[in-house]
C-alpha positions in Angstrom: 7.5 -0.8 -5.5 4.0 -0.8 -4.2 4.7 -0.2 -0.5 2.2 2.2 1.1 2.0 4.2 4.0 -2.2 4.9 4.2 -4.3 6.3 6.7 -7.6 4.3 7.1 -11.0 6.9 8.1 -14.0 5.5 9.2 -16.5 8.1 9.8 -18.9 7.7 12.2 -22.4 6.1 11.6 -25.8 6.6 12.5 -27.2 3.3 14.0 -30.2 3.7 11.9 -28.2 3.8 9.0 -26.3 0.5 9.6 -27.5 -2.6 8.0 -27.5 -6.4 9.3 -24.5 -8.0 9.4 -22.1 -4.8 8.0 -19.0 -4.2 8.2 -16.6 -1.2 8.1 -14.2 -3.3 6.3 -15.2 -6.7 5.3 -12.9 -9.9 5.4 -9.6 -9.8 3.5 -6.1 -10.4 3.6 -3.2 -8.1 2.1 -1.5 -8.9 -0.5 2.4 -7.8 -0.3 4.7 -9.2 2.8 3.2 -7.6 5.9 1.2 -5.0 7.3 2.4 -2.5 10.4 -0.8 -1.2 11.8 -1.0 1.2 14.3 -4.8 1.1 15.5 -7.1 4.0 16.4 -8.5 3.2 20.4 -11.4 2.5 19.3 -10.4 -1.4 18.0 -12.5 -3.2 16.1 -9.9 -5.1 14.4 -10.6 -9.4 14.1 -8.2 -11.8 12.8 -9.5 -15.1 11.5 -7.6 -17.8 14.0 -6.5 -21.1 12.3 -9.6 -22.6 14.2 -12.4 -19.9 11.8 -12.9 -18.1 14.7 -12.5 -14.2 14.5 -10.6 -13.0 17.4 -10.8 -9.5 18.3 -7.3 -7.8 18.5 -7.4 -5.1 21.6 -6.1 -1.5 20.7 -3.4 -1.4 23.1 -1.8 2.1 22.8 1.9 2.5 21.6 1.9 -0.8 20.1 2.0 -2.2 16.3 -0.2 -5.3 15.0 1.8 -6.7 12.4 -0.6 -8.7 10.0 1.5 -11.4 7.4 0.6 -11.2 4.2 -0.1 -13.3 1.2 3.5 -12.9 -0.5 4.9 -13.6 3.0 2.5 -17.3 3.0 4.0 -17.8 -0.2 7.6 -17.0 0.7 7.8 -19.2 3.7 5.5 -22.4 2.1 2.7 -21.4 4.9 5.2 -21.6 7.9 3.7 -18.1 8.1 -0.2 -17.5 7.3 -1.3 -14.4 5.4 -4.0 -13.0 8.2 -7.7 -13.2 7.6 -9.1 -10.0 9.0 -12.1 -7.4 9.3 -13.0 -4.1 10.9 -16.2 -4.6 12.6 -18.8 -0.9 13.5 -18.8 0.0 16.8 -21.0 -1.1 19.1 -24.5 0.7 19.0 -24.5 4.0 20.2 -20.6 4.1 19.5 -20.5 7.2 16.6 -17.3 7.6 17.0 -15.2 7.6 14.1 -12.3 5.4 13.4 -8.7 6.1 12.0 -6.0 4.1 11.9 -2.4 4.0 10.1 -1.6 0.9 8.0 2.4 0.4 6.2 1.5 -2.0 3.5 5.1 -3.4 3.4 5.8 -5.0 -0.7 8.9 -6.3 -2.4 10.5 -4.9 -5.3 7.8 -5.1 -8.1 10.3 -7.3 -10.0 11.3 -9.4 -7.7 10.4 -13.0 -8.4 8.5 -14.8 -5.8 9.2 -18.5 -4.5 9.2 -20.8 -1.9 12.4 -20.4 0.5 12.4 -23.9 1.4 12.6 -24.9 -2.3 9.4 -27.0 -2.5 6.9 -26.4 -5.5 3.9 -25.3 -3.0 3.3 -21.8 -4.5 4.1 -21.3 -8.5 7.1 -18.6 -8.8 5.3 -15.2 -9.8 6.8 -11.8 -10.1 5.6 -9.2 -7.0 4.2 -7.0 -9.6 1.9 -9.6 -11.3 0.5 -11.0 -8.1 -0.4 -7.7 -6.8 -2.3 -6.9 -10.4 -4.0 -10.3 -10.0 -5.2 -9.3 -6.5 -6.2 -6.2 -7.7 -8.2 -7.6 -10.4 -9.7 -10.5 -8.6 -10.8 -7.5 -5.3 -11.6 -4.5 -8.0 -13.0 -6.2 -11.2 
């Protein structure tokens, strides 16, 4: 299957460099069951809340942020909400760089799909083919 273990580098940026409004990762959400991810202190990390606020999660050392993901929203009929999230630059005059370790967690590329409460909400679709989709639909 498609689960990954990455490491996510940031390297640091000169503030004259940085453009209005950017981002070091802009919004998205993941597309397998969950994400484990261990930040780097420096944060930086924002959820989207169910309000469309963006809340800032700290970097608390020794601790995981587990992020759902879309096949999880699709699993569980949106009992459980795939997480909206971005990686915000460092405040000005903050160079530092920023690395963080993310376990993309996906099910078996052939496994099929559906919603455990048995409604219709979410089309069956095999793990595989909704991860080339995302891809597609993220990468061109």
């Amino acid at each position: 299957n498609d689960t990954t273990l990455r490491t996510l580098y940031y390297p640091p940026l000169k503030s004259e460099r940085v453009k209005p409004d950017q981002m070091r990762c802009g919004e998205h959400s993941d597309y397998g069951s969950i994400t484990l991810v261990f930040q780097s202190p420096e944060g930086g990390l924002q959820v989207l809340s169910r309000t469309g606020e963006y809340i800032s999660i700290p970097a608390i050392s020794g601790t995981v942020v587990i992020n759902i993901a879309d096949l999880m929203q699709r699993w569980t009929s949106d009992v459980y909400v795939s997480s909206v999230h971005r990686v915000l630059l460092p405040v000005v005059g903050d160079s530092r760089t920023r690395q963080s370790l993310a376990f993309f967690v996906h099910p078996d590329n052939e496994a099929i799909i559906s919603c455990c409460d048995g409604s219709d909400k979410y089309p069956p679709v095999k793990a595989i083919d909704y991860l080339l989709s995302r891809f597609e639909d993220s990468y061109g």
